[in-house]
C-alpha positions in Angstrom: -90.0 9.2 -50.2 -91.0 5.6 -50.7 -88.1 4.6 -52.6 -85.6 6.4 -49.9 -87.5 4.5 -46.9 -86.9 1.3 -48.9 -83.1 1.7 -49.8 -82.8 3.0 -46.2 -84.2 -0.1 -45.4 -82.1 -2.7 -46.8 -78.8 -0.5 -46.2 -80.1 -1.7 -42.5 -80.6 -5.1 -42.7 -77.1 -5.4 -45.3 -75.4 -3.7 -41.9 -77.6 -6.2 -39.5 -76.2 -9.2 -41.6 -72.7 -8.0 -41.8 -72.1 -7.5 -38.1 -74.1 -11.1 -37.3 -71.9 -13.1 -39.8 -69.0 -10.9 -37.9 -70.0 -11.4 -34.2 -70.3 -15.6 -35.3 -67.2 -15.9 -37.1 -65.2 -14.1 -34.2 -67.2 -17.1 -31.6 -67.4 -19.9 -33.6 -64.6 -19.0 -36.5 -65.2 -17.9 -39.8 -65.3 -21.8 -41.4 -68.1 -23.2 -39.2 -70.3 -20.2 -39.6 -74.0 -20.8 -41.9 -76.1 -19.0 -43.7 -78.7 -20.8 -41.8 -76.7 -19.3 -38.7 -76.4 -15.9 -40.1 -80.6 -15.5 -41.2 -82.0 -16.9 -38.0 -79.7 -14.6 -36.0 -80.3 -11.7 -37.9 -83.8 -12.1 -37.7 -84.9 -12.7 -41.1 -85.4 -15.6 -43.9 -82.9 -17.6 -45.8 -84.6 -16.4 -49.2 -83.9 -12.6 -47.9 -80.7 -13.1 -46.9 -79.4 -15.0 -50.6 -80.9 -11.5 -52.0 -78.0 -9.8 -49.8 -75.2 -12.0 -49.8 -74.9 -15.4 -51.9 -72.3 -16.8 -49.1 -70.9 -16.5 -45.3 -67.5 -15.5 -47.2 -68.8 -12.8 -49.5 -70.8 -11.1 -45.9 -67.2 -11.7 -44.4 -65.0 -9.6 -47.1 -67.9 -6.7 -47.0 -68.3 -6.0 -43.6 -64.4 -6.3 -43.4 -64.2 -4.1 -46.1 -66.4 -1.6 -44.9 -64.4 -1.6 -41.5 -61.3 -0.5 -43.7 -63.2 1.9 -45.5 -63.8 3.5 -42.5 -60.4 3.9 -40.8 -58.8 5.5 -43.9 -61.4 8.0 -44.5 -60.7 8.4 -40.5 -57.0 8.8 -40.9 -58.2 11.5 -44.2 -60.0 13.6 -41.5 -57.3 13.6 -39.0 -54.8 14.4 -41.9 -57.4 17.3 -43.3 -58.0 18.4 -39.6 -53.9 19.2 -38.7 -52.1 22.4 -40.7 -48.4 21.6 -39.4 -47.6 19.0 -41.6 -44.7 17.5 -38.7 -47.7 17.5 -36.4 -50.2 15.8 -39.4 -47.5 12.8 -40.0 -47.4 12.5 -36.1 -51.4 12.0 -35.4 -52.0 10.0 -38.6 -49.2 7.2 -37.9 -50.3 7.3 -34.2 -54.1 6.4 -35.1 -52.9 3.8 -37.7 -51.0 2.1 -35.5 -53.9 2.8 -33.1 -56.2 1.1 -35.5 -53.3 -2.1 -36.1 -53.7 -2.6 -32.1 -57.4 -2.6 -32.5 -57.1 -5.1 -35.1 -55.5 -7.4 -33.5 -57.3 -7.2 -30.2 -60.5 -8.0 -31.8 -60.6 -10.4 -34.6 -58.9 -14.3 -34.5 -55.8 -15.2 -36.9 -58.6 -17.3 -39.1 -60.8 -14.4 -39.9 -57.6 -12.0 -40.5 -56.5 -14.7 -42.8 -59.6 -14.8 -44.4 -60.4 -11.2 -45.0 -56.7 -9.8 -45.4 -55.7 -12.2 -48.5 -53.1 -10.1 -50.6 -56.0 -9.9 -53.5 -58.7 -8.2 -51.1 -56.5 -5.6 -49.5 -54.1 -4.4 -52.2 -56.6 -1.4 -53.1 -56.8 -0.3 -49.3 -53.2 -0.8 -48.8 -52.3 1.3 -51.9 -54.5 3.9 -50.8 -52.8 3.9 -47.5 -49.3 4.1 -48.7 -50.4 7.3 -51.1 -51.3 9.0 -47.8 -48.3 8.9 -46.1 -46.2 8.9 -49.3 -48.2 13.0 -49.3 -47.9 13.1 -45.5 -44.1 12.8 -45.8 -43.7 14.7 -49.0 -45.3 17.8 -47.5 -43.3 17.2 -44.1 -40.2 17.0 -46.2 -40.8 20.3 -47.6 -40.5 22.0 -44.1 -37.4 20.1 -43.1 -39.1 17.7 -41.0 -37.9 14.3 -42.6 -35.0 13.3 -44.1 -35.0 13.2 -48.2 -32.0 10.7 -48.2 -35.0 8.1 -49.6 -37.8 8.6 -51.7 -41.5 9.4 -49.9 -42.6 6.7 -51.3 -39.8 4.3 -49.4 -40.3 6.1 -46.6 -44.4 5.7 -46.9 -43.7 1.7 -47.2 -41.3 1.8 -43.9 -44.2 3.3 -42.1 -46.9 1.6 -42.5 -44.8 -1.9 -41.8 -43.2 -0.3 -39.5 -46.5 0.6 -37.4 -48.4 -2.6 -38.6 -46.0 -4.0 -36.2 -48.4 -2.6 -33.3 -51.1 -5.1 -34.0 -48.6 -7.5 -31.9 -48.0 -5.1 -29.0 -49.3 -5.7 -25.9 -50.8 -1.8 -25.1 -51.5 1.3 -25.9 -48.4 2.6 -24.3 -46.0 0.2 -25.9 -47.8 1.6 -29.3 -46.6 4.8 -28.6 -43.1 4.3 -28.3 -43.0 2.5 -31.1 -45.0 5.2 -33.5 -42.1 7.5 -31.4 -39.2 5.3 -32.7 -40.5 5.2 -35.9 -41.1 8.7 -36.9 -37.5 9.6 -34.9 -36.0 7.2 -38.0 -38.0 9.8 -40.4 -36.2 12.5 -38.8 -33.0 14.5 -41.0 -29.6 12.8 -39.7 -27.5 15.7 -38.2 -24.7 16.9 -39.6 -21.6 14.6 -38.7 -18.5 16.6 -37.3 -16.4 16.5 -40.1 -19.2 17.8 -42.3 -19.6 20.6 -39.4 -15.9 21.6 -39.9 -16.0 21.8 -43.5 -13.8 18.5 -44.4 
């Protein structure tokens, strides 16, 4: 009991210290934020917080990292949560482009440039482009997209295609574009001549 209350503990004040660095970086930018900044506003010593974290950066990457975390095992639930796999591919590349918007709208081009360096995403981004490589795979097996490419080309065009979102300027606009990009997905009809045979 006494050792759960204690790791209970510090998984608080590791969450405390990630959304203070956070909240500071987003005011002040990610450069001119301290670890002198971070303990006092997080409420507790300088000697508690270097048991944590040994730099602003390193508080930075986890909480960022945490975030992504998050959103994919998200887009896992609304993937495990939908039976029609047309339907599935439709709800997870709406909330991913949902969650590109989101990005955008709350973080500053410094801190994006500091947490999203190739190195520190690639894992996230593969896993990512393994889900919709599945999500198209299983809706290619019921007709619903074209098999002219490989899922796993496909999977890449998604997810640039949707990251485009995160410079859209609503929700609305985010939605035609998740609309025009799974319309591309879609089999090409049969051509006329192909209709008659020739």
């Amino acid at each position: 009991m006494w050792s759960e209350t204690i790791e209970t503990h510090r998984v608080e004040v590791r969450e405390a210290l990630m959304e203070t660095a956070w909240a500071l970086a987003l005011e002040h930018g990610p450069m001119s934020v301290t670890m002198s900044q971070v303990a006092q506003d997080a409420g507790i010593g300088r000697a508690t917080l270097y048991k944590y974290f040994p730099d602003v950066a390193s508080i930075l990457h986890a909480r960022h990292e945490r975030h992504v975390a998050e959103h994919l095992a998200r887009l896992v639930e609304l993937r495990d949560a939908t039976t029609d796999p047309a339907r599935r591919l439709h709800v997870v590349a709406s909330a991913y482009a949902e969650v590109c918007l989101h990005r955008a709208q709350h973080g500053t081009l410094e801190l994006s440039a500091l947490t999203h360096a190739p190195e520190r995403v690639a894992g996230a981004e593969e896993q990512l482009l393994e889900l919709f490589e599945q999500l198209l795979v299983d809706a290619a097996e019921t007709g619903a997209v074209r098999t002219d490419a490989s899922a796993g080309e496909l999977a890449l065009y998604c997810v640039h295609a949707l990251g485009a979102a995160g410079r859209l300027p609503s929700r609305a606009s985010v939605q035609r574009l998740v609309s025009v990009t799974l319309t591309a997905l879609e089999p090409a009809a049969p051509s006329s001549t192909a209709r008659r045979g020739l």
